[in-house]
C-alpha positions as CSV (number, residue, x, y, z in Angstrom):
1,X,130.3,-1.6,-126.3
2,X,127.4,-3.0,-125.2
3,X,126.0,-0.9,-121.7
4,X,126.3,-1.9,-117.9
5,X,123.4,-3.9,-117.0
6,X,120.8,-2.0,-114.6
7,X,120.4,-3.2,-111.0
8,X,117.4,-2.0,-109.5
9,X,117.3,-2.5,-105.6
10,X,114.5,-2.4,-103.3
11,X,116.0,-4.2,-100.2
12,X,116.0,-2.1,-97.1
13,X,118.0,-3.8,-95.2
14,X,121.1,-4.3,-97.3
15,X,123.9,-1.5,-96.6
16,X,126.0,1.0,-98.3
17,X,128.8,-1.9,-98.8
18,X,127.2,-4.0,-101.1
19,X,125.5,-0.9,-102.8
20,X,129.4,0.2,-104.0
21,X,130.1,-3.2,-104.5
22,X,126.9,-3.8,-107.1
23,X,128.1,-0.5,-108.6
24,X,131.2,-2.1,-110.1
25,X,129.1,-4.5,-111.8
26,X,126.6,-2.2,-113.4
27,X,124.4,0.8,-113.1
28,X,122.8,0.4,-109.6
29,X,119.4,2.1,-109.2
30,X,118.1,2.3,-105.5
31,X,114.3,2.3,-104.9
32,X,112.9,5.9,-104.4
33,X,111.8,4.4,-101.0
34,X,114.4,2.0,-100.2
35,X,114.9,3.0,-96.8
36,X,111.7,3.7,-95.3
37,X,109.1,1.0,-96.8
38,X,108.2,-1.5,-99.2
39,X,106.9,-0.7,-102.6
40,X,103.2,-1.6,-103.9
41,X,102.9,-3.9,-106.8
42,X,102.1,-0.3,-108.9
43,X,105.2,1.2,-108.3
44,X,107.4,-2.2,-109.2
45,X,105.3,-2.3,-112.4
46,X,106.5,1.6,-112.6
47,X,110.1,1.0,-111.4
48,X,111.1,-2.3,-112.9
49,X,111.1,-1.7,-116.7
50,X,114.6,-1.8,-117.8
51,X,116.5,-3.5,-114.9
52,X,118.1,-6.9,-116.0
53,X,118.7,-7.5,-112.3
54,X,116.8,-6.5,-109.5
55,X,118.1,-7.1,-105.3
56,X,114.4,-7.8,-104.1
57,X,113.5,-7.1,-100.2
58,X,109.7,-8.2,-99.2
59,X,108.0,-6.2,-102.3
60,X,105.8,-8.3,-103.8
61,X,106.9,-9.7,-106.8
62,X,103.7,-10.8,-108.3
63,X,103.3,-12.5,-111.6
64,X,102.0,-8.9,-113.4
65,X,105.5,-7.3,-112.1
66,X,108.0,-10.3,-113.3
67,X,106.0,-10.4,-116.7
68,X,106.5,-6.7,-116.9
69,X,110.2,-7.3,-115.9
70,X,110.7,-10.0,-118.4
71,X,109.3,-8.4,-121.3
72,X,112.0,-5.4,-120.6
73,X,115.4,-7.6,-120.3
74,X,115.0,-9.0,-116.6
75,X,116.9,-11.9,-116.1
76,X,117.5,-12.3,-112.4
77,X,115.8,-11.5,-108.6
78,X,118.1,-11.7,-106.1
79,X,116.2,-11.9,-103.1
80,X,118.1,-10.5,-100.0
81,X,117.3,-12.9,-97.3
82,X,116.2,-16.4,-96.9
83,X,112.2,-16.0,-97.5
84,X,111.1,-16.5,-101.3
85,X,106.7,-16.4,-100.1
86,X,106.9,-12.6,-102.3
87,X,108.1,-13.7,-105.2
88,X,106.1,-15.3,-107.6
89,X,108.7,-18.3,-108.4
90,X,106.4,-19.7,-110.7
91,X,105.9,-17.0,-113.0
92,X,109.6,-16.3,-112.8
93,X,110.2,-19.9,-113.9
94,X,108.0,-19.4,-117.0
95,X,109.4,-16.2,-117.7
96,X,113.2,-17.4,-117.4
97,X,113.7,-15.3,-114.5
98,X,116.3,-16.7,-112.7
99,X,115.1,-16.3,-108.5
100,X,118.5,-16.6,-105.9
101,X,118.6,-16.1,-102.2
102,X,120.6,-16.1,-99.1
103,X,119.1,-19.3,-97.6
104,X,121.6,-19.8,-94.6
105,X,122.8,-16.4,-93.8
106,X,120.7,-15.1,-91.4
107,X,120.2,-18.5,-89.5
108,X,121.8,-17.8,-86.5
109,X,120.7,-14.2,-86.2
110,X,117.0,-15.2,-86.2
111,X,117.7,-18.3,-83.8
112,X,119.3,-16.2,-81.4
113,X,116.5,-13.8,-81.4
114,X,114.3,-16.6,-81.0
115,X,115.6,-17.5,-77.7
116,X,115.7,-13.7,-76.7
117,X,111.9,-13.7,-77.2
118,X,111.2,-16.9,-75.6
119,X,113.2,-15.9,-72.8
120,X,111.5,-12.4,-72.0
121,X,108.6,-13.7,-72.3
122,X,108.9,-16.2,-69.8
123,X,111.0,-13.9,-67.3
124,X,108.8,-10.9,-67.8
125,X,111.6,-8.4,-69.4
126,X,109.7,-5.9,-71.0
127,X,107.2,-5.6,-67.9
128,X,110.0,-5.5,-65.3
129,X,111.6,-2.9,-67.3
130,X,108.7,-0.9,-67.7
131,X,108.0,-1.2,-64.0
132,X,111.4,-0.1,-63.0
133,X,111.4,3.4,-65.5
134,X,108.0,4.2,-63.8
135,X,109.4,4.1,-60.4
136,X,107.8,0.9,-59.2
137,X,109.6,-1.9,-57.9
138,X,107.9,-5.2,-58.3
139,X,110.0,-8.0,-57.2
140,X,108.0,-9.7,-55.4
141,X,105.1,-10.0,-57.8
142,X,106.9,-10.9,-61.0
143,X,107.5,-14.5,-61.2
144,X,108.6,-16.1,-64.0
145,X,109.4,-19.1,-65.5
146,X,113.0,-21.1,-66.5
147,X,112.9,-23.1,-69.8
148,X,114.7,-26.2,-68.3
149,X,112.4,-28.9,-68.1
150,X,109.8,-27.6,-70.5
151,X,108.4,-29.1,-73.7
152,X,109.6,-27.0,-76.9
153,X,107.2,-27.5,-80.0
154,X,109.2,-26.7,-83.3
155,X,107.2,-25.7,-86.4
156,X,109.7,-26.2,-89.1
157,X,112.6,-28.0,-88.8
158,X,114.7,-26.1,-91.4
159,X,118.2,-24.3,-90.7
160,X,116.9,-22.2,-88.1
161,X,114.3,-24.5,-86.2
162,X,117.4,-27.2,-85.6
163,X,119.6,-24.9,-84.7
164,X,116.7,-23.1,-81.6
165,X,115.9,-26.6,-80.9
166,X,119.8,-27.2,-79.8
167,X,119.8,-24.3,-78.1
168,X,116.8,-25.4,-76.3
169,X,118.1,-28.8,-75.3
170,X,121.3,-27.1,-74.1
171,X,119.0,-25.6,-71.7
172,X,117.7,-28.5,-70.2
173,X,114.5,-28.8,-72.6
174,X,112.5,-31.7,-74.4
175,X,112.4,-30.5,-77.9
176,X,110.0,-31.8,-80.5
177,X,108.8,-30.7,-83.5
178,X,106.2,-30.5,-86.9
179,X,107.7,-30.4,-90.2
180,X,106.0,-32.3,-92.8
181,X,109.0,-32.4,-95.3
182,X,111.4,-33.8,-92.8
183,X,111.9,-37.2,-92.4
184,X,113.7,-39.6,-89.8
185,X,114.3,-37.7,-87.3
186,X,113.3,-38.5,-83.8
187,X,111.9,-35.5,-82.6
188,X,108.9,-35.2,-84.8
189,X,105.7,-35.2,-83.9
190,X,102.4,-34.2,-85.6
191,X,100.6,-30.9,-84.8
192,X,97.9,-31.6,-83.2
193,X,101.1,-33.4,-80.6
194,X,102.9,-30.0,-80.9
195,X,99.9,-28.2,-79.5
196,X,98.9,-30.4,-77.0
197,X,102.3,-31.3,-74.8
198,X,104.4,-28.0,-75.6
199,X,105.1,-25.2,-73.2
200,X,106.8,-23.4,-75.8
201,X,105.7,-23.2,-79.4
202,X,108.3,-21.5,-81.7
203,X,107.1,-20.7,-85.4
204,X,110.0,-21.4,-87.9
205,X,107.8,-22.7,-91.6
206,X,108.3,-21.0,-94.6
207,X,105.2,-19.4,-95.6
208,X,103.1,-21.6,-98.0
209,X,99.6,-22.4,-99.4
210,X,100.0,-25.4,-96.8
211,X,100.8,-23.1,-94.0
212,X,99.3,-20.4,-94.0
213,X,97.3,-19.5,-91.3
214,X,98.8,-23.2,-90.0
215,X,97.6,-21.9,-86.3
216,X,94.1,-20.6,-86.0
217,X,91.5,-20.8,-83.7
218,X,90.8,-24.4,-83.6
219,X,94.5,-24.9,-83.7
220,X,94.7,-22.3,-80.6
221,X,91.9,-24.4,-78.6
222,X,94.2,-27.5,-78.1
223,X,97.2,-25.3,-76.3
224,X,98.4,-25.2,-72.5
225,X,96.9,-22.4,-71.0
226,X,100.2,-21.7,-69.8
227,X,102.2,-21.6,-73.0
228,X,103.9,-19.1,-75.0
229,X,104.2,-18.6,-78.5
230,X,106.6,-17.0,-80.3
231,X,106.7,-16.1,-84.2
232,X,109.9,-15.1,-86.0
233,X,109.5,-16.9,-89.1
234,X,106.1,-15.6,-90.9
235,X,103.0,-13.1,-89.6
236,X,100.7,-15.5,-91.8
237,X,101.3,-18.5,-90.2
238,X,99.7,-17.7,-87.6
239,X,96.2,-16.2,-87.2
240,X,96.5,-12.7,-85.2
241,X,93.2,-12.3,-84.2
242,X,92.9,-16.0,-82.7
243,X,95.7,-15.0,-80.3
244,X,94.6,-11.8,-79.1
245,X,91.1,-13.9,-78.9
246,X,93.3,-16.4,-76.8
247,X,94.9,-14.2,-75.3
248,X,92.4,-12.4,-73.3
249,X,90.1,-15.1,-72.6
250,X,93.6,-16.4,-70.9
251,X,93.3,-19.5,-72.8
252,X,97.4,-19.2,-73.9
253,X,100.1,-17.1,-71.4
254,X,101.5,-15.1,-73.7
255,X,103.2,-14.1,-77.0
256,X,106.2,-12.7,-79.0
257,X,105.9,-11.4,-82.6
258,X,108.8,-10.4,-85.2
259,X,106.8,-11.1,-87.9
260,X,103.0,-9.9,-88.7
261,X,100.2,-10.7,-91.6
262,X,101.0,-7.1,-92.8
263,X,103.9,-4.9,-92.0
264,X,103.6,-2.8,-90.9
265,X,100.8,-3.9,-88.8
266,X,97.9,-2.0,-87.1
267,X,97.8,-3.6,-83.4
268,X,97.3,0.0,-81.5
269,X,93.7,-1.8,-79.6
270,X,94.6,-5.4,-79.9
271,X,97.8,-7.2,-79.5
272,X,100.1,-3.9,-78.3
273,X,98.0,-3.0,-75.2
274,X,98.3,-6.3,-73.5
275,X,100.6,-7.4,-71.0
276,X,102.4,-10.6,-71.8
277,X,102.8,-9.4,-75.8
278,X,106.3,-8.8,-77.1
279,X,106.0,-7.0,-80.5
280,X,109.2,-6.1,-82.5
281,X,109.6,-4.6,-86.3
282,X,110.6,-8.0,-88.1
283,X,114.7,-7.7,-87.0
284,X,115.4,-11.5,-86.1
285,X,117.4,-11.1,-89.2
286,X,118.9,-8.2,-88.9
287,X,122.1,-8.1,-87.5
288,X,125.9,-6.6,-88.6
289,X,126.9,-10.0,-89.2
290,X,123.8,-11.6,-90.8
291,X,123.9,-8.0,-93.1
292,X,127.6,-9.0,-94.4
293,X,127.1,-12.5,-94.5
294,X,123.6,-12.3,-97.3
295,X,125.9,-9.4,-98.8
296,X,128.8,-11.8,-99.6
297,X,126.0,-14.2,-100.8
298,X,124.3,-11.9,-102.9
299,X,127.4,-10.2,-104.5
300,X,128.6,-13.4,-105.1
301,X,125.6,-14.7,-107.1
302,X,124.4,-11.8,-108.8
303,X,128.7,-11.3,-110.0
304,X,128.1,-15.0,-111.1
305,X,125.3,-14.2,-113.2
306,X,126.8,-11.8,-114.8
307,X,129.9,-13.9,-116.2
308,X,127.3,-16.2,-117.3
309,X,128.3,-18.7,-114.3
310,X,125.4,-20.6,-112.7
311,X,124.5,-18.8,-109.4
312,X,125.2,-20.9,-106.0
313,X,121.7,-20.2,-104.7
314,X,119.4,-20.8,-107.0
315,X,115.8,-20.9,-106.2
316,X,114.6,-22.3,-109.7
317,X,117.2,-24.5,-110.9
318,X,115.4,-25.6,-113.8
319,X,115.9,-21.4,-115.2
320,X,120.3,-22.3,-115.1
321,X,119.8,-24.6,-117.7
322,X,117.3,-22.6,-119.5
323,X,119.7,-19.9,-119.5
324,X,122.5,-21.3,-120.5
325,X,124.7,-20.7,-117.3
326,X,127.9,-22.9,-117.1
């Protein structure tokens, strides 16, 4: 009788639920340091001998650890969320590592949060509640803004930048947006148009060779004085030290971060000690019902797998037929 297959998980968001439920597929081996951080590409290369499947968080997945994976029996990453920029899908490709993700799940959790940011940011929340715990009752000095009649920018006009941008123009905004890989529809614009006329710039591209660091200085330069950005999508996207740089020389009104270049970041004399700054520990995503949604999508695929079934998220199709999945 041939033995269970070993699951290795190093997600730290993914719960006690789909833990049990992996269990009854095979031998289910939880990262030393699941709960509290990421592991370095030394300790995957330690970890991942053995595991024929593996439920990936942001580790990085580099091409030394999937060879190393491959060579011991690894056969599929099942990333648990929608961004594949830590995997190495290429070397996975080669290596007939099958790559599968939860591409929709979290959609509405991070567009939600999206407009959460956008919206303290503009009314002042975190200052006004500040001001209020230290005994101080500004209402007369903090003004804010509304969102109705402003000029959105979208950057990246996936799942989650369509469904802000309705949210937006449910609110009484002009949406329009950059995506290079979208085509036809009306909204688009191209960046330098983005920068220029929006009021809001929301961050929603994948992280790529063609996007990162998308909005640096020169990028900055072109932007309202007066506008916000906000970033829930990737902290390499944009350039951190060209918006504390236009931050304090007032040259852009303020920002809101979920995501940074490296998590966690070290912000303690830059970002976190100015005013109109949101910060917040990558959570766009993470929410009960985003949680049991990528849980049924994960269980589902990595289950799949293990029949021999083709997943319904694969990342690198091309690796189904290589494998022989029905």
């Amino acid at each position: 009788m041939p033995a269970p297959p070993r699951v290795f998980v190093t997600c730290r968001t993914c719960g006690q639920t789909l833990l049990d439920a992996l269990s009854r597929l095979g031998t289910v081996v939880p990262s030393p340091f699941r709960s509290s951080r990421i592991l370095s590409e030394d300790e995957l290369l330690a970890h991942i001998p053995g595991a024929s499947v593996v439920v990936a968080g942001t580790d990085p997945f580099t091409r030394r650890v999937v060879e190393a994976g491959a060579r011991s029996g690894l056969k599929l990453i099942a990333r648990y969320g929608i961004g594949l920029d830590n995997i190495d899908l290429k070397a996975a490709t080669k290596n007939s590592v099958l790559v599968t993700y939860a591409p929709k799940a979290s959609s509405v959790s991070v567009a939600e949060f999206t407009i959460a940011l956008t919206l303290s940011l503009l009314r002042r929340i975190p200052e006004a509640d500040s001001s209020v715990r230290a005994a101080k009752w500004p209402q007369g000095s903090m003004r804010g803004s509304e969102v109705a009649g402003k000029t959105v920018g979208i950057v990246g006009l996936g799942t989650i930048g369509r469904r802000v941008a309705e949210v937006f123009e449910a609110m009484g905004a002009k949406v329009i947006a950059y995506d290079p890989f979208v085509k036809g529809d009306p909204r688009l614009r191209d960046l330098d148009a983005i920068l220029r006329e929006a009021d809001i710039i929301s961050i929603h591209s994948a992280l790529n060779a063609g996007s990162q660091n998308l909005i640096g200085a020169a990028e900055l330069s072109r932007v309202k004085p007066s506008a916000v950005l906000v970033n829930t999508a990737r902290g390499a996207v944009v350039n951190q030290k060209a918006l504390y740089s236009a931050l304090i020389e007032r040259r852009l009104g303020g920002v809101a971060l979920d995501v940074f270049e490296v998590e966690p970041p070290q912000l303690s004399d830059t970002l976190a000690k100015l005013p109109n700054v949101i910060l917040t520990p990558h959570i766009a995503g993470n929410t009960t019902e985003a949680s049991e949604r990528t849980d049924r999508v994960i269980l589902e695929d990595v289950e799949r797998f293990l029949r021999g079934l083709a997943p319904v998220y694969p990342a690198n199709p091309e690796v189904v037929t290589s494998l022989g999945l029905r």
